[in-house]
C-alpha positions as CSV (number, residue, x, y, z in Angstrom):
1,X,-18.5,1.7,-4.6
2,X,-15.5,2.7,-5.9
3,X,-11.4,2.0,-4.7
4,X,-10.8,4.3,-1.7
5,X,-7.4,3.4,-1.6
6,X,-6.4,4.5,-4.7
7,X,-9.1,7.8,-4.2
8,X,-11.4,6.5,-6.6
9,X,-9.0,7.7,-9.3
10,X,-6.0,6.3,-10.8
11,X,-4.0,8.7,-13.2
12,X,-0.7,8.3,-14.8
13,X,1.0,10.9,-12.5
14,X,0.1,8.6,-9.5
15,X,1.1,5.3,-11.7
16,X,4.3,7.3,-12.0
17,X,5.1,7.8,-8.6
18,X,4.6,4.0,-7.8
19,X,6.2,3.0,-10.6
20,X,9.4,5.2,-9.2
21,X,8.8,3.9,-6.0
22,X,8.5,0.2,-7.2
23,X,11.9,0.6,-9.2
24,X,13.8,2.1,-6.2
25,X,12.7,-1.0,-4.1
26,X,13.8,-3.5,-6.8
27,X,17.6,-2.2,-6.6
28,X,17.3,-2.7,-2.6
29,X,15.6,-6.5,-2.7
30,X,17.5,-7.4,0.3
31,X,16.3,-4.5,2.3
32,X,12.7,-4.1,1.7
33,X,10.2,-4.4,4.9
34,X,6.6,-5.9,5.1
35,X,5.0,-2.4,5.7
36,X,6.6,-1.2,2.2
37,X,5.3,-3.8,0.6
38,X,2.2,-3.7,2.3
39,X,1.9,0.3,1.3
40,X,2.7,-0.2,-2.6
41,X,-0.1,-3.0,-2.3
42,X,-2.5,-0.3,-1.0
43,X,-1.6,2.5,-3.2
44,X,-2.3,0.0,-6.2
45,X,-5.9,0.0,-5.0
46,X,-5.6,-3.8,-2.8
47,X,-7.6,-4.6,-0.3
48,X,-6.5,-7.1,2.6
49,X,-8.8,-10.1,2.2
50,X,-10.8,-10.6,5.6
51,X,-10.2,-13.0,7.8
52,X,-6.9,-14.3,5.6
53,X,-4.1,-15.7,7.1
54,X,-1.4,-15.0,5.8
55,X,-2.2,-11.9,4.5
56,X,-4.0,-11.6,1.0
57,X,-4.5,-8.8,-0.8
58,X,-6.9,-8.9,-3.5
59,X,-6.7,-6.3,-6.5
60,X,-9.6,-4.1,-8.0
61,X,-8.2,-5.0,-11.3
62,X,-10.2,-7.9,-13.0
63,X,-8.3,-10.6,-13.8
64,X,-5.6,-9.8,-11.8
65,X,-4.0,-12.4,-9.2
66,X,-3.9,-12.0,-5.3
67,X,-0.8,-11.2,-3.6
68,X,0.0,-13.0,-0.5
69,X,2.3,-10.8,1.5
70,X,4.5,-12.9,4.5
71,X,5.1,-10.7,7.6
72,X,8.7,-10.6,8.1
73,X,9.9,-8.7,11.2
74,X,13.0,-7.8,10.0
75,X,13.2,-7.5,5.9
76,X,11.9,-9.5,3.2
77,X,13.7,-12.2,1.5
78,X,15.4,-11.5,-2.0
79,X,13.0,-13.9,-4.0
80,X,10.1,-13.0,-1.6
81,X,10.0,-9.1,-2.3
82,X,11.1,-9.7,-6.3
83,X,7.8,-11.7,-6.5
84,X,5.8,-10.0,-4.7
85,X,7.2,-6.4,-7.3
86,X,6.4,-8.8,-9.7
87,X,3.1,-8.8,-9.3
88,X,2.4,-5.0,-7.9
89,X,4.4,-4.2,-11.6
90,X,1.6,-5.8,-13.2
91,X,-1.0,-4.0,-11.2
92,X,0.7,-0.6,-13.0
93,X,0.8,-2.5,-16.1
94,X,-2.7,-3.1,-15.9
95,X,-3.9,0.5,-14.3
96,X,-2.1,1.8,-17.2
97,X,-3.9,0.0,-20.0
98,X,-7.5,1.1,-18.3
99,X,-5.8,4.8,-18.3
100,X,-5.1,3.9,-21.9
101,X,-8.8,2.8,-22.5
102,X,-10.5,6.0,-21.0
103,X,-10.7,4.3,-17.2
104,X,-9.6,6.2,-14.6
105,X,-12.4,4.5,-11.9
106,X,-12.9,0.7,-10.6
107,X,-16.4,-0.5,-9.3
108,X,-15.5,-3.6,-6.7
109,X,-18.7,-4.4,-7.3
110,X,-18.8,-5.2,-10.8
């Protein structure tokens, strides 16, 4: 089975977008809700880890480190969010060395 999230195909237009997107969150730190967050985690191809409390999202990536992700009903802590881009930058970081490599498909099976 392949990442439905992400379409089953990441390309670098798409890694491009996030990366924008990623970027324009990181100069608003203060200011960033859980369902942004939540949203970049999908379109990076993570999955929220069943039955996890708090939330875990688990990457397609091997090798790559969950991501707990801390409802907040208002916005998300400075520190909270920077770690949290921290991680979702490496996720592009790491899409785009697949990309590089001739991947363009995860199995989540493999």
């Amino acid at each position: 089975m392949t990442d439905d999230t992400t379409g089953g195909i990441m390309n670098q237009e798409k890694l491009d977008g996030l990366r924008s997107c990623l970027t324009k969150m990181r100069s608003r730190l203060g200011n960033i809700k859980f369902s942004e967050m939540v949203a970049l985690a999908h379109d990076l191809g993570r999955s929220q880890r069943p039955g996890s409390s708090p939330p875990i999202y688990i990457s397609p990536l091997q090798g790559r480190r969950s991501l707990s992700i801390h409802y907040h009903s208002k916005t998300m802590k400075r520190g909270t969010a920077k770690g949290a881009l921290n991680v979702l930058e490496g996720d592009i970081d790491a899409w785009e060395i697949l990309l590089a490599e001739g991947t363009t498909t995860v199995n989540r099976n493999a």
